[in-house]
N, C-alpha and C positions, 0 to 999 in steps of 0.2 A: 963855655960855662957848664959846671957840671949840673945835672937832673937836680931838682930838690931831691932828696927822700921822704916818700907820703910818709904822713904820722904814723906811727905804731897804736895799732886799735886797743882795744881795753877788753881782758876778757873776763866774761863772767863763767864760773865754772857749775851747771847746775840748772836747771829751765823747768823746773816745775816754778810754782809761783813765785817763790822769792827771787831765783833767777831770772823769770821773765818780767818781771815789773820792773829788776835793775836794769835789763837790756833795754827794755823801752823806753824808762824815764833819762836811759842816757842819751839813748840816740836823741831827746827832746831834748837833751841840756846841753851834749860837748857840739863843739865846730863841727859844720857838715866834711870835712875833712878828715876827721878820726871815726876811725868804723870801729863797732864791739862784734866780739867773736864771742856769741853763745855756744856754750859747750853742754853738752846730754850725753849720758854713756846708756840712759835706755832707749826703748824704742819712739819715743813720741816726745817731742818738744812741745812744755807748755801743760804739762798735767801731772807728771811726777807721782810716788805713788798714792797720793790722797785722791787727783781726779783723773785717774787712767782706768779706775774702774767703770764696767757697761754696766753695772748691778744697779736696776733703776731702784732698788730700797737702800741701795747705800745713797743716804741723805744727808747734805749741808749740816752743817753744827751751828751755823747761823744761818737768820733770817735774808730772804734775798735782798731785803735791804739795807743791808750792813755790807753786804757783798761784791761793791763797787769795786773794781780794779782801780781807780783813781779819786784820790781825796776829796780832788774840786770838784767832781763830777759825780755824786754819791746818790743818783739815782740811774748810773749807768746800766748796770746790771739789770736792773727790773725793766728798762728801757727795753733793752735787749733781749729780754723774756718775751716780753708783749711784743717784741715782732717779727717771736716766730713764726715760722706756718703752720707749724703743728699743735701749737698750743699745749691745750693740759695733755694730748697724747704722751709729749714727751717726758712724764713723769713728775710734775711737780704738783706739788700738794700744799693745798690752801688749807691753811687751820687759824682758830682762832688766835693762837700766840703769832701767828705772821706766816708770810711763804718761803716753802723751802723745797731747794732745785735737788735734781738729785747730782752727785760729785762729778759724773760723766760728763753731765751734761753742761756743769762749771768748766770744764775740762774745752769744754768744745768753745765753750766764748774765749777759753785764753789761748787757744791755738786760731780763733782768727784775729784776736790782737797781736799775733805772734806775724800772723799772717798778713796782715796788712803794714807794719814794720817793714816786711821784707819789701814789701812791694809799691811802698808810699814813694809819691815823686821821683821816679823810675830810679832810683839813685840807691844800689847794693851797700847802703854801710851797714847792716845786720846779717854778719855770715853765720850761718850752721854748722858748728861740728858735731856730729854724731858718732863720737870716740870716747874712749874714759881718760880724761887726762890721768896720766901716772906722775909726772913732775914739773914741778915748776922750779926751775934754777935759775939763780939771778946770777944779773949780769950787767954790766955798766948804766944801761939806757932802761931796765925792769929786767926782764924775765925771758927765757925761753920756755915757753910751754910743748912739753911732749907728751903724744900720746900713747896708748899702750897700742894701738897700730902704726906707731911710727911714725908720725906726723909732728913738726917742728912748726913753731910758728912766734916770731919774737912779737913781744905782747911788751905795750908802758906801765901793765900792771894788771890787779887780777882782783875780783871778788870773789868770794866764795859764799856760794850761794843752793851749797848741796842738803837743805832742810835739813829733818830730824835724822839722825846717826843711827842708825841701826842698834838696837841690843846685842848683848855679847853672844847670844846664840843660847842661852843656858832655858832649860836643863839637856844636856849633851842626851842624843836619843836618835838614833837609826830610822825610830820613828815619827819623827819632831818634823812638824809641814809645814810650808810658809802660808800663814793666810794669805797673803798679797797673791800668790802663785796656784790661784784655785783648782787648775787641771788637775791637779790629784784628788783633788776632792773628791770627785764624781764615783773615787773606786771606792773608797769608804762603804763598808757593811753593817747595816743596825744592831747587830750583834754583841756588840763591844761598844760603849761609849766612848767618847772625843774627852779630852782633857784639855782646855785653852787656860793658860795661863795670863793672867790680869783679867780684871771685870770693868774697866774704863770704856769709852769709846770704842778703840780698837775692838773691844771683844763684841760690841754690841753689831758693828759692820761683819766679825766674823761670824757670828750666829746666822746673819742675815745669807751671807756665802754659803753656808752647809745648806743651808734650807732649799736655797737658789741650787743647787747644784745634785739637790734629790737624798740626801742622807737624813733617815729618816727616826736615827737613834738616840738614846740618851745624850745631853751634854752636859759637861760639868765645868763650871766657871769658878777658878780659883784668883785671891791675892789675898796680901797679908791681911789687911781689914774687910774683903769682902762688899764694899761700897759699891753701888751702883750709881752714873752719873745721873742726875738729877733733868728730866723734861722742862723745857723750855714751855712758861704759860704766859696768858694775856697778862700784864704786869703796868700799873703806870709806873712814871717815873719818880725819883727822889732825889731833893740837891744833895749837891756832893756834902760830905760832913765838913765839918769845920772840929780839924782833930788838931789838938794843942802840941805842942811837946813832950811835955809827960804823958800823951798817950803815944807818942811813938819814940819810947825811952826804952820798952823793954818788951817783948813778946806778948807775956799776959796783961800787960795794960792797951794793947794794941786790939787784943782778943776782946776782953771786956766791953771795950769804948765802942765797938763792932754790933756785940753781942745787944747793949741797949740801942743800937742806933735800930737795930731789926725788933726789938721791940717796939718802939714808936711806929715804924712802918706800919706794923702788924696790929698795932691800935689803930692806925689811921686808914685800915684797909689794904692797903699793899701790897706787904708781905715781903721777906728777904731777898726776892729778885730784883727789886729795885734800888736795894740798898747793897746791892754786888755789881749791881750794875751803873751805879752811880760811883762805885769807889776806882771803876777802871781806869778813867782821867789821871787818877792819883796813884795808881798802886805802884809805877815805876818808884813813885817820888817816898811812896810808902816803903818800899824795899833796898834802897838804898839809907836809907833812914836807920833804919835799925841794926844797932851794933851789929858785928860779922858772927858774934856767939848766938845772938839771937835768931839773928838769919837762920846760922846752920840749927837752932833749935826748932826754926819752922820748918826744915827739909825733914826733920826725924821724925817731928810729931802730927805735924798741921797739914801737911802738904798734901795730903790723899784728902783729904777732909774740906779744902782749900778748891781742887780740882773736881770735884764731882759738883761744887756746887757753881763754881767760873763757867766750866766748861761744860755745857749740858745738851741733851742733844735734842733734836726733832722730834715732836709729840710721836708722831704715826712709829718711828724706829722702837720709842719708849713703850708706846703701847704694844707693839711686836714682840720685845722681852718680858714685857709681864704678860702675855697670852702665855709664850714658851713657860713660865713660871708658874701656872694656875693651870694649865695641861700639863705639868712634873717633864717634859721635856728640855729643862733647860733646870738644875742646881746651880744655885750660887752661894756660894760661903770662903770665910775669912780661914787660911791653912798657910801653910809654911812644907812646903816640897822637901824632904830630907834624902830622900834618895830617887833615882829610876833606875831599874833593871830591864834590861831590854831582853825580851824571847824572842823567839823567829816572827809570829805572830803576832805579839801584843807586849806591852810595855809595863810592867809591873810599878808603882809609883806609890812611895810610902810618904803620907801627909801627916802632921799635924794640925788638927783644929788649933784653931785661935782658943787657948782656954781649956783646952784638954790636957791630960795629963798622957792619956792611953794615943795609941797612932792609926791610923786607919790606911790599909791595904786598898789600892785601887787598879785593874786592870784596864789599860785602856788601848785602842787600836790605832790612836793618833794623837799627837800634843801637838798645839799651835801655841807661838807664843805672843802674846797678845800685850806685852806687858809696855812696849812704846818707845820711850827715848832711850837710846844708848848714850854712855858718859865718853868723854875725848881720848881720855889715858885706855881704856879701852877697845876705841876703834880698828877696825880692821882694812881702812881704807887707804890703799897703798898713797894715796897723793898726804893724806894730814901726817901720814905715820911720815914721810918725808920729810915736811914741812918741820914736823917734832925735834926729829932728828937735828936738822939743822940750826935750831934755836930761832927759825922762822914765825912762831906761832908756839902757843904754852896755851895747856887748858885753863879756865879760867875760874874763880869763884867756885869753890865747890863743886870743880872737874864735871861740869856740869851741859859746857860749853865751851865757845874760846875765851881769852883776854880780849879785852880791846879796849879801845878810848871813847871818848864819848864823841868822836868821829866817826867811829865805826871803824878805824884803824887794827887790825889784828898786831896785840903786842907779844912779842918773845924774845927771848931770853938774851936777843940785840937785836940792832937794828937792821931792816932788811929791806929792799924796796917798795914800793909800794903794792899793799896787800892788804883789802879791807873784807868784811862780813857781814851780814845780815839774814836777819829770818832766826830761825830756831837755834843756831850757834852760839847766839848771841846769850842765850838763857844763861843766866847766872850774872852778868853784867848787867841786862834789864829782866825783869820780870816776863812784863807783856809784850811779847817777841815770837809770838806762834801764829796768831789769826789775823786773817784775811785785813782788818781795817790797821792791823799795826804795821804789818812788812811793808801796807803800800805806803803809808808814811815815811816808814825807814826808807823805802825805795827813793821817793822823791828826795827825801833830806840829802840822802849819800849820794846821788846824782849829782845838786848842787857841790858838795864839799869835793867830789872826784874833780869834777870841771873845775874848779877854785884853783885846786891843789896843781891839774896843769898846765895854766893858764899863770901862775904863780912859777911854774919850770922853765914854761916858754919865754918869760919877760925876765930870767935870771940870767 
């Protein structure tokens, strides 16, 4: 009688958080029989570029107790705090809006849930690749997965699970530095001020970098509106609204209905954090709601305006920037980049103000770009541009993310084998698809519907 053939594993392509929460919640879903093959083309499975940084002021964007790796179990994380041995040494800070870890050190809780995966029940079904997958070509039974070191491995199918997409790299500059990639920093001379492009989050982790890293000179923080994200305060809570249909008919009656509900809060003590925070239950159901013209009139208008107040960061980070802003060590203002000229030395960069007529000259010794999600039609990532190619996958909703189904299915332009998504890809099909308390849902959810889908193969 011939050998059975073991199952074909499932691979997730990607192991910062949204990769690693899929690899875990599958090995807890599918038959001890089918292994997943986690895939990382950096150096560290389980931190991805959000918690690979050691910068104890790069801090949490949430509270540690929103921070749980697992839905059922939403006091995991603070569990996990309290039983370090080092306690507050290792950098976490108690404030009155809540505690907050710093990213590293998030980093290190999901590389030992990485790390007890491998090692539960002496049983290897979680393998490590540490390769860049370059393609994935289907084939009868899924996929052959290959790597850019040459490594094959036939796979029943594939998540992808590679976070936020990098930016197009703009403004094109000789001089132009990765914040993620601090080693250069250190050569930086106070001489010449730094240029960081966007003033979101991103920018507030890169201020915190230069500082860490000894540069001791002017900075100047540009985007088109100049917004800064909004700190996280003590806040109670508010029920969610009870919004009709005519308030989510059209963009500005959606604004409106919004705009009194923070009013009320704000009679009633509050104030608008709980009434953003009350609307997150809903906001998927809120965004799919409103026509596609209207949608795309919140990417033009709303969406910077939307995002500084969602997504807001650590008091102590916040307070850090406004030190930098009241010692003149840190500009920030709302400009429009029209050109860079690059010298041997320094980088000549002509702005317009928001609202100026006249353009203003700026020389600067370094640009970081800090500006955050790159779009799909865009990318430069040799596996999607593949996948593109092949009619395997289509950007999705306002090229924002991919397609996909309310499976989490990646759709393109035919049909292909099975190929699903989650975490930040997903943006533009759902809203709230970035932080920490959504992926691990999405994790779990797609867990169950992969196991379904081959348990549903196996019985055909």
């Amino acid at each position: 009688m011939a050998a059975t053939q073991p199952a074909r594993p499932i691979a997730v392509i990607g192991a910062g958080f949204s990769g690693t929460m899929a690899a875990i919640q599958l090995l807890a879903t599918l038959p001890r029989d089918r292994a997943v093959l986690l895939c990382e083309r950096g150096g560290r499975f389980g931190r991805g570029l959000a918690y690979g940084t050691g910068a104890s002021a790069h801090l949490l964007n949430l509270r540690a107790g929103n921070m749980s790796a697992f839905p059922d179990r939403p006091r995991h994380f603070e569990d996990w705090l309290a039983a370090l041995a080092e306690g507050p040494a290792e950098g976490v800070r108690a404030t009155p809006a809540g505690t907050f870890a710093p990213r590293g050190l998030y980093g290190r809780y999901l590389t030992e849930l990485l790390t007890d995966a491998v090692t539960r029940d002496g049983l290897p079904r979680l393998h490590l690749l540490n390769d860049t997958v370059s393609d994935l070509a289907p084939d009868p039974e899924g996929f052959r997965l290959r790597t850019e070191g040459g490594q094959t491995h036939a796979v029943a199918g594939a998540v992808l699970a590679m976070g936020n997409l990098g930016a197009a790299g703009e403004p094109r500059s000789r001089h132009r530095l990765d914040p993620w990639q601090p080693e250069r920093l250190g050569r930086l001379h106070p001489h010449l001020p730094v240029l960081i492009v966007g003033t979101g989050l991103t920018m507030v982790d890169t201020v915190a970098t230069l500082r860490d890293h000894g540069f001791a000179g002017p900075i100047v923080a540009v985007s088109r509106r100049g917004l800064l994200p909004s700190a996280h305060a003590a806040a109670a809570p508010w029920p969610i609204p009870a919004l009709s249909a005519a308030d989510v008919a059209t963009l500005p009656a959606l604004l409106r209905r919004v705009r009194r509900e923070v009013a009320a809060a704000e009679a009633a003590g509050i104030g608008w954090r709980g009434v953003i925070d009350a609307l997150r239950p809903v906001t998927d159901t809120l965004w799919r709601s409103l026509p596609p013209a209207e949608r795309a009139r919140f990417l033009r208008h709303l969406r910077p305006f939307w995002d500084v107040h969602r997504h807001r960061t650590a008091p102590p980070a916040a307070e850090m920037i406004a030190r930098e802003i009241a010692a003149g060590g840190l500009s920030v203002g709302a400009a429009r980049i029209l050109s860079v000229v690059d010298a041997p030395a320094h980088a000549a960069v002509t702005l317009r103000p928001r609202g100026a007529g006249e353009t203003l000259r700026l020389d600067v010794q370094a640009i970081l770009d800090a500006t955050g999600i790159g779009r799909v039609g865009e990318t430069e990532d040799p596996l999607l541009r593949r996948l593109i190619a092949r009619g395997l996958v289509r950007p999705g909703p306002f090229g924002i993310g991919l397609d996909a189904g309310p499976d989490y299915r990646v759709l393109g332009t035919r049909p292909g084998p099975r190929l699903w998504t989650l975490g930040p890809l997903l943006r533009g099909v759902l809203w709230e698809c970035l932080a920490v308390p959504d992926i691990r849902n999405e994790a779990a959810d797609l867990a169950g519907i992969v196991a379904a889908e081959l348990d549903r193969a196996e019985a055909a």
